[in-house]
N, C-alpha and C positions, 0 to 999 in steps of 0.2 A: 140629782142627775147621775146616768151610769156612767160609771168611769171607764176611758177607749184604755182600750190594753193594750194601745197603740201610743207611745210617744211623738211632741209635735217633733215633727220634719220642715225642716226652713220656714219656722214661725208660723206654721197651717197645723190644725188639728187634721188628725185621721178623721173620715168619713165615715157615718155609721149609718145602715141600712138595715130598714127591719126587714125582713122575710116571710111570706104568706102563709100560712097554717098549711094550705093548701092551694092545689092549680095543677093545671097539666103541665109541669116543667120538675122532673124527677133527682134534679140537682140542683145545687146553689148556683152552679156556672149555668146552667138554664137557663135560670132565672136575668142574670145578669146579662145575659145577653141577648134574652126579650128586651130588657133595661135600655142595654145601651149598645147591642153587639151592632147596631147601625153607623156606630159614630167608631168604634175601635176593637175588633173583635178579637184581632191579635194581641193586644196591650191587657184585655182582659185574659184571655189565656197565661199571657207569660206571668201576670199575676199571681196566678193558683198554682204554675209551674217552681213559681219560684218562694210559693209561701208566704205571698206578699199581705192576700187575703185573709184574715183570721176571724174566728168565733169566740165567746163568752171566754175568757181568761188564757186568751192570746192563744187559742189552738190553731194552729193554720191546718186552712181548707186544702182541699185538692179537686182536680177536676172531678171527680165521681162523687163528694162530698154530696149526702141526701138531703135534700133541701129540709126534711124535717128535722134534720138533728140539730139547727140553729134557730133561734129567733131575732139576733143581730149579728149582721157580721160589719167588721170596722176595714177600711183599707184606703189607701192615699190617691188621691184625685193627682191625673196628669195635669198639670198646670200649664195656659196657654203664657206665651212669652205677652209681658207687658210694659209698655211704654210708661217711664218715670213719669210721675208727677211733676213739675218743676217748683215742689216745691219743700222749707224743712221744716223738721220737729224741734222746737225750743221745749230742752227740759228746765221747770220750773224750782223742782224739787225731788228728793229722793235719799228714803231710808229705805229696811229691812222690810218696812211694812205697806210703803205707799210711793208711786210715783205721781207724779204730778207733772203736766205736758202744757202746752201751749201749740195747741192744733191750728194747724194751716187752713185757711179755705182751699176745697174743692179736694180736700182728702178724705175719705171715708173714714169711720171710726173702726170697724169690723168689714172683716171679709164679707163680697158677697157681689153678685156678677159679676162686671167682667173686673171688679178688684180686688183680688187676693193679695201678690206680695206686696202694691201699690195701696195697704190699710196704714192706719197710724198702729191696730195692733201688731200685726206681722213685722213692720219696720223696726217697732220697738223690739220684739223679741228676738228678729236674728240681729240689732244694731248693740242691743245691751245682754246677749244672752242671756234670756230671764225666759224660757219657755211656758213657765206657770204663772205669766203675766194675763190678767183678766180686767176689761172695761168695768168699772164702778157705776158708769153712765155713758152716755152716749148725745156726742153731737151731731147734726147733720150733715153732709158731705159737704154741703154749701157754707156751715156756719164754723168760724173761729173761735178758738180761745181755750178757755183752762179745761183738760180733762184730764181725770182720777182714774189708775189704774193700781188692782192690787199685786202685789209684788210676794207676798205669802200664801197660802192656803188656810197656814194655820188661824191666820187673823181675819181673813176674807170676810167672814160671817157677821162680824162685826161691823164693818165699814157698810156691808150690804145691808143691815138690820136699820142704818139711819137713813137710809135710800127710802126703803121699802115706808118707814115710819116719819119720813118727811121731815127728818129734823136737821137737813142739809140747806142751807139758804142759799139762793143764785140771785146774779146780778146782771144782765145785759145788758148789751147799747149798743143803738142800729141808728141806722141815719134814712131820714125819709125827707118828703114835703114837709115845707112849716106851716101848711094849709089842706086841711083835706080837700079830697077832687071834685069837682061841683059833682051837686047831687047830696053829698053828707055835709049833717050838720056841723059847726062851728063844735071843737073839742075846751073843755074847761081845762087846764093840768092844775094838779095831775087827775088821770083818774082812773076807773078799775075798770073793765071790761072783764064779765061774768054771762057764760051760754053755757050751751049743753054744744060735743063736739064726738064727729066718729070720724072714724077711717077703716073702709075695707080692705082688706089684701087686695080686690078684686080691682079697687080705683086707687088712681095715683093721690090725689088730693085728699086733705080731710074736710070736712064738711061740717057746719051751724045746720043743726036741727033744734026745732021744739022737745023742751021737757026740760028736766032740772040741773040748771048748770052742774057743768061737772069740769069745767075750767073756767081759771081766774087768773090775771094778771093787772099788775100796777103800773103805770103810764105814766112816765115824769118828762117833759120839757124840759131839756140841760142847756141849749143854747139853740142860737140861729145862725144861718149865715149864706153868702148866694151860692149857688150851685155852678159847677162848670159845667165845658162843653160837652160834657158828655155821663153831669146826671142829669137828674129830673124824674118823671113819674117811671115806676118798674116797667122795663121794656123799651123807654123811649130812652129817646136824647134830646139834649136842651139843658137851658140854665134854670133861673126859678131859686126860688130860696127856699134852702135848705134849711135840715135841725136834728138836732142829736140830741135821742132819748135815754132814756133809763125804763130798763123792763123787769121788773117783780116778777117771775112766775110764781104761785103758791101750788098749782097745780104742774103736772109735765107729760101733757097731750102732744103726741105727732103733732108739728108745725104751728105748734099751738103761737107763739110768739107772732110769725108771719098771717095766720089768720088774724091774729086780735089786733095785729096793726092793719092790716088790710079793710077790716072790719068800720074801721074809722075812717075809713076815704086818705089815709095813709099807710098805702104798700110800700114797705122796705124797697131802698134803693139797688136794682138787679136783681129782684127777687123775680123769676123764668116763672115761679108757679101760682103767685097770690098779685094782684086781685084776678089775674088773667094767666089761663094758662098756654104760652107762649110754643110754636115750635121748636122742636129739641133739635138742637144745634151745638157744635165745640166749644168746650169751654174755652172760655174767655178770660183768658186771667191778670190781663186788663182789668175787668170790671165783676170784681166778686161780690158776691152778696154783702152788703153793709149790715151783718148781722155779728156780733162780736159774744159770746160767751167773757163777760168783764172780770167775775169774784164770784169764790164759791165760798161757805165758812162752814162750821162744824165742830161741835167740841169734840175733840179725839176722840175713841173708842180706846186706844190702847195707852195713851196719857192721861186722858182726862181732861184736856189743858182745850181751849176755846183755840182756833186756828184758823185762818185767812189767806185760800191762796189768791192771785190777782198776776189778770195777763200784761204781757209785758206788751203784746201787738194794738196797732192802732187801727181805725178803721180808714181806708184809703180816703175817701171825700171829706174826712175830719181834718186830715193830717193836709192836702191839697189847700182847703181855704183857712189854714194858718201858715200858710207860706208864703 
């Protein structure tokens, strides 16, 4: 990946932009403000006025700068102002080489619409001043629990090498129906749920197609218990008995966990997108997704030594019918 020769600024990387070979726009400010000169034409100006703009080994642009003499230029996005999350990061663990977090629901993991400094990255990097802080993995904005961030560069490649080569075990647990929804068959536990699974940029959901699986997960039955007033199937309200699983992924497909529970005529509790995709409405943080990232394990890379981390949060409807 090319390195910004731009330093992060309040836990946001510089923005990097490639540039067209060619076009009718005889400058890089042109350019930029074919881009974007409809949303802020002054703010780009004072950009290039002030040097803010830079090319290939931090040259800064200027207004007259010829659009051919770059092929990336890097520069800092105005940030809209953003309402806090109400919620926090529990740190789990933390050397030289690894952090390790217990992510909130309804936090994103990585910037991106409308949350920037409201990520668990950015929060960590201006809360812990670690700017060379990078996601190991990635949970979904809806889902809790333990996430791995590397804290070095130098050892980064490692931690990433057991990602990539699958020699990371997870552990989940989400609370659904203790019966799937008429229409699907009776579930044996535990048991494996194996399809073939995509996702286009172009659609919000992932989707079960024909051809050869290429996700897998393990399905364990840990308990039952009734539901309050206000779970019961994804989307609704009502009581009904409840049960809390244990989920295997072997594979780690988009929403793959909430597909392969859905799949079984038991969609996670407040899950907005599986089996039905709901209208988009304020979060509710009352009633988060019962989807829990539980234990991750891995033998070190940089000790050697086998390691176990394990969240410390509970899932709300678990913790409700033991009270």
């Amino acid at each position: 990946m090319m390195q910004s020769p731009l330093p992060v600024r309040d836990g946001v990387n510089a923005t990097r932009l490639r540039l067209p070979e060619e076009g009718p726009w005889e400058t890089a400010m042109d350019y930029m403000m074919h881009r974007w000169g409809h949303i802020d034409p002054q703010g780009i100006e004072n950009r290039f006025d002030a040097g803010e703009i830079v090319g290939e080994g931090g040259v800064p642009l200027h207004r007259g700068t010829p659009l051919q003499d770059h092929t990336f230029i890097w520069y800092y996005r105005t940030l809209p102002p953003e309402t806090r999350i109400p919620v926090d990061i529990g740190i789990l663990y933390q050397d030289e080489h690894l952090l390790v977090v217990d992510k909130p629901h309804f936090l994103p993991t990585t910037p991106g619409g409308t949350y920037i400094q409201e990520s668990a990255l950015v929060r960590l990097r201006n809360q812990l001043g670690l700017p060379d802080l990078i996601p190991m993995h990635r949970l979904d904005r809806m889902t809790a629990g333990v996430l791995l961030f590397s804290t070095n560069p130098q050892t980064r490649g490692r931690y990433q090498v057991l990602f990539e080569k699958r020699q990371v075990q997870k552990e989940y647990e989400c609370v659904s129906a203790a019966e799937p929804a008429p229409g699907h068959p009776a579930v044996d536990f535990p048991v494996v749920v194996r399809n073939r699974m995509t996702k286009s940029r172009s659609y919000l959901l992932a989707e079960v197609i024909e051809g050869e699986p290429n996700a897998e997960t393990r399905i364990e039955r840990l308990e039952t218990f009734d539901g309050g007033p206000a779970a019961g199937a994804p989307g609704t309200t009502g009581g009904g008995r409840l049960a809390r699983y244990r989920l295997e992924p072997h594979t780690g497909k988009t929403h793959q966990l909430r597909v392969h529970m859905a799949s079984l005529g038991l969609g996670i509790v407040n899950d907005a997108f599986y089996p039905d995709l709901l209208d988009k409405a304020p979060d509710d943080y009352a009633r988060p997704l019962q989807l829990l990232a539980r234990v991750i394990q891995f033998v070190d890379p940089v000790s050697g030594k086998p390691v176990e981390y394990r969240s410390g949060l509970e899932l709300s409807e678990a913790v409700r019918a033991r009270s």
